[in-house]
C-alpha positions as CSV (number, residue, x, y, z in Angstrom):
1,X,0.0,0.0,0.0
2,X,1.3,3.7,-1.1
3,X,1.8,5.7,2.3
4,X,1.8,9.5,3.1
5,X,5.3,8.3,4.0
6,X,6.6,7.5,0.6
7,X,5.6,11.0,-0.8
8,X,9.0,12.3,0.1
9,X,10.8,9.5,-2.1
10,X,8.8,11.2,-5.2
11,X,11.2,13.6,-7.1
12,X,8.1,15.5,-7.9
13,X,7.7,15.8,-4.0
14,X,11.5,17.1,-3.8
15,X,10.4,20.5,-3.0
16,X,7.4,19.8,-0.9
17,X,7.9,19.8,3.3
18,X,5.7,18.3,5.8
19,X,4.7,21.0,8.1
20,X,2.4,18.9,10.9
21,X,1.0,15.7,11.2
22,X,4.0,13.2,11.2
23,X,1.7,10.8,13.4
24,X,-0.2,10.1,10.1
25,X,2.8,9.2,7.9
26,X,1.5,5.5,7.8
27,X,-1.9,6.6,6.5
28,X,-3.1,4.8,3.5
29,X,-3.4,6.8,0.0
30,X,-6.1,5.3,-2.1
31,X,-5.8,7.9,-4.7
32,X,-5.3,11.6,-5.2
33,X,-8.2,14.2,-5.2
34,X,-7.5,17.7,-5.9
35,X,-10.6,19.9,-4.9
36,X,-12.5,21.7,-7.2
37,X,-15.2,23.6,-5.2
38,X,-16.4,23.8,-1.6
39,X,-18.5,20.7,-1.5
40,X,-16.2,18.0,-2.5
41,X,-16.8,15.9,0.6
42,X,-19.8,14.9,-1.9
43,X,-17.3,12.9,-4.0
44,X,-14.7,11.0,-1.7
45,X,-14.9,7.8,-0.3
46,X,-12.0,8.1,2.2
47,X,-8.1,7.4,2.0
48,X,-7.9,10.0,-0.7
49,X,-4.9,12.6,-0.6
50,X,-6.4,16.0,-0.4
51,X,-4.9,18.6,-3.3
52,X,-5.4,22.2,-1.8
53,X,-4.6,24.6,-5.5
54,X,-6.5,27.6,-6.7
55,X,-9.4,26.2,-7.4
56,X,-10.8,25.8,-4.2
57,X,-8.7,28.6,-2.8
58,X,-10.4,30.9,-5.0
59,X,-13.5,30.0,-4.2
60,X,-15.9,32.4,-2.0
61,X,-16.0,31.5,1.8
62,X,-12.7,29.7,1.1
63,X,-11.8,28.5,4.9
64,X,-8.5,26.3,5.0
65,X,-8.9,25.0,8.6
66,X,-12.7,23.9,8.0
67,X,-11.1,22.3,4.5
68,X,-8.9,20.2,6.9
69,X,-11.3,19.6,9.7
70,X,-13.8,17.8,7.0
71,X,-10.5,16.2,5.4
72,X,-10.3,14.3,8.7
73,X,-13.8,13.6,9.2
74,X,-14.4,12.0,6.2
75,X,-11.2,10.0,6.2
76,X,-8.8,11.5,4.1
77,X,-5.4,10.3,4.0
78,X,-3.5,13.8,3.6
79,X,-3.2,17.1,2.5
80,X,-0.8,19.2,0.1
81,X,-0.8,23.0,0.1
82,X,0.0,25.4,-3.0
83,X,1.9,27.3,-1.2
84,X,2.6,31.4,-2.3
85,X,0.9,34.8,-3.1
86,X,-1.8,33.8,-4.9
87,X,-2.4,30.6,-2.8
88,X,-2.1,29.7,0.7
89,X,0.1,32.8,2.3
90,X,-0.7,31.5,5.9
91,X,-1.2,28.4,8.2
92,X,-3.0,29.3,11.3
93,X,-1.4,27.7,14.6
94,X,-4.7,25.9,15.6
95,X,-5.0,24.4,12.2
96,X,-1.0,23.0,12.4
97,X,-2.4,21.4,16.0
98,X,-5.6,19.8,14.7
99,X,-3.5,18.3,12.1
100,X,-1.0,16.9,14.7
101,X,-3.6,16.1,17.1
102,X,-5.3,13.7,14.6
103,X,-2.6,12.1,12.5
104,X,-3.5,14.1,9.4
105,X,0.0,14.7,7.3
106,X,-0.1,18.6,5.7
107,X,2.0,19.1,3.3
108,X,3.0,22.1,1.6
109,X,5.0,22.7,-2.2
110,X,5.9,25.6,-4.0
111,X,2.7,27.3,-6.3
112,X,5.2,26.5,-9.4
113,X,5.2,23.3,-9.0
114,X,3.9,21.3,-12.4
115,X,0.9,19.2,-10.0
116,X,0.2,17.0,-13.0
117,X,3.7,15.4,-12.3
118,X,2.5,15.1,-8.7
119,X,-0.9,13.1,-10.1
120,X,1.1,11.2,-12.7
121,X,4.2,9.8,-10.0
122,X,1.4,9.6,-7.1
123,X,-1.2,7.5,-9.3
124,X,2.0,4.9,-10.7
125,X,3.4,4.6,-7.2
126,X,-0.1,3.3,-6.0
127,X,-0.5,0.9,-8.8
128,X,2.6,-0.1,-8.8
129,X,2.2,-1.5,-4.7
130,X,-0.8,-2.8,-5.9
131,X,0.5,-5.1,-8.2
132,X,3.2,-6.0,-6.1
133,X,1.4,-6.5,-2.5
134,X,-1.2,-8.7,-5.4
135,X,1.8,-11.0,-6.8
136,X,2.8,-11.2,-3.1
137,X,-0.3,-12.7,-2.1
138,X,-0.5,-14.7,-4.8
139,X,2.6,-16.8,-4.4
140,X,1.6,-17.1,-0.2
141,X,-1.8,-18.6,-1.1
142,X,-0.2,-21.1,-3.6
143,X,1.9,-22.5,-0.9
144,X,-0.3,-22.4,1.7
145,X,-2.9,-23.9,-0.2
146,X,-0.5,-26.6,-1.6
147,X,-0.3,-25.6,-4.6
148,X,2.4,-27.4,-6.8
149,X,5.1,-24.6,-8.4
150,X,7.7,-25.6,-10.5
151,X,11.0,-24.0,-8.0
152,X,12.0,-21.6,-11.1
153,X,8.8,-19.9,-11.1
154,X,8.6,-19.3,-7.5
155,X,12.3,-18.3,-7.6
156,X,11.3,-16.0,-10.5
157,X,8.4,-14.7,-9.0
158,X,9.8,-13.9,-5.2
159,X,12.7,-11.7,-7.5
160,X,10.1,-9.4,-9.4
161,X,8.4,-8.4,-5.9
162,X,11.8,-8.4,-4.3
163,X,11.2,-11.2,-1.6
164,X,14.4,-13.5,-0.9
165,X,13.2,-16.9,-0.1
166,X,16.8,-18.7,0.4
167,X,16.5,-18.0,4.2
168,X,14.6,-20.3,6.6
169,X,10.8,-19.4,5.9
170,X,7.8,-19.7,8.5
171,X,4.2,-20.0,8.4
172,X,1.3,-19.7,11.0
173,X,-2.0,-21.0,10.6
174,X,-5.3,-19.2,12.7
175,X,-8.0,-21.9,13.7
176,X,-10.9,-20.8,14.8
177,X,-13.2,-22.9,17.5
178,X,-16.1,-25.1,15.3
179,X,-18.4,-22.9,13.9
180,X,-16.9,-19.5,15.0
181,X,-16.1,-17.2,12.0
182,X,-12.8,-15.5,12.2
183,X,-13.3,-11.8,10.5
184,X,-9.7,-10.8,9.8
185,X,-10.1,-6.9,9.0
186,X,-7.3,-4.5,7.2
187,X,-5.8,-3.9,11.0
188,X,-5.7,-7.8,11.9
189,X,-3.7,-8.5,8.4
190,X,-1.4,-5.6,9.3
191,X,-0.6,-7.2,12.6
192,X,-0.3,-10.7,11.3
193,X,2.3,-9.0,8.4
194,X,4.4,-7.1,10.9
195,X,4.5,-10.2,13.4
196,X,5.8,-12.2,9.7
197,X,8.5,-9.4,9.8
198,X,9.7,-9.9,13.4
């Protein structure tokens, strides 16, 4: 999954600083949405990074701290700020503390900044984790399934996503009680991967 975190390895992020909400760095961004007018909150679904440029700064009754308060309540992943003369001049202190308060990475770039490299490296970055976290699954639920794979192809495989299986490799199995269903949510499978990783 892309993270606000891995914004800064972006060369179109090179001039962009992270000004509050470093709690949040391991939200989730589902995709980029840069606002348009003041109602956008009528077109998210959540884990969307938030694009503040002069098209909703220029719009009447423009209010960036209610902008970020709604960011938060509807479960955006982040925020970046055009930052200069004709864009955001000024961060109010209470806004930079919400942000921190809630986990909710604001970042802020340059005005000059070309954003459609931003959307372009942004929107291959996701798909690209997507692919890879896919192919990753897909080789652990052909072994633990018992699937027979010709050694090459798993060799082949683990090397595209990166995963070196010549160490010693281990596996846990979850049973649940007869008749108990076992819901294993996003939060669970992120436990059960970082306990893989210890």
């Amino acid at each position: 999954m892309f993270k606000c975190k891995d914004l800064m390895n972006l060369t179109s992020m090179s001039k962009a600083s992270l000004i509050a909400g470093e709690k949040g760095l391991s939200n989730v961004i589902r995709w980029v949405y840069k606002a348009e007018n003041l109602d956008f909150f009528n077109w998210i679904k959540g884990g969307e990074f938030l694009i503040i440029s002069s098209s909703i700064i220029n719009s009447p009754g423009f209010n960036l701290s209610e902008s970020i308060e709604n960011a938060i309540k509807y479960n955006m992943s982040g925020a970046l700020m055009l930052v200069g003369p004709d864009f955001i001049r000024k961060i109010s202190r209470s806004t930079l503390c919400l942000a921190d308060r809630e986990g909710f990475p604001l970042f802020t770039i340059p005005w000059n900044v070309p954003l459609v490299d931003v959307f372009i490296e942004i929107g291959h970055n996701i798909v690209y984790q997507e692919n890879l976290e896919n192919n990753n699954n897909n080789i652990l639920s052909r072994i633990i399934y018992g699937e027979k794979i010709n050694p090459e192809v798993l060799i082949s495989e683990s090397e595209k996503i990166g995963y070196d299986i010549n160490p010693p490799q281990q596996i846990f199995t979850i049973y649940s009680a007869e008749g108990i269903m076992i819901d294993i949510d996003d939060k669970l499978l992120e436990n059960i991967k970082k306990l893989f990783k210890e």
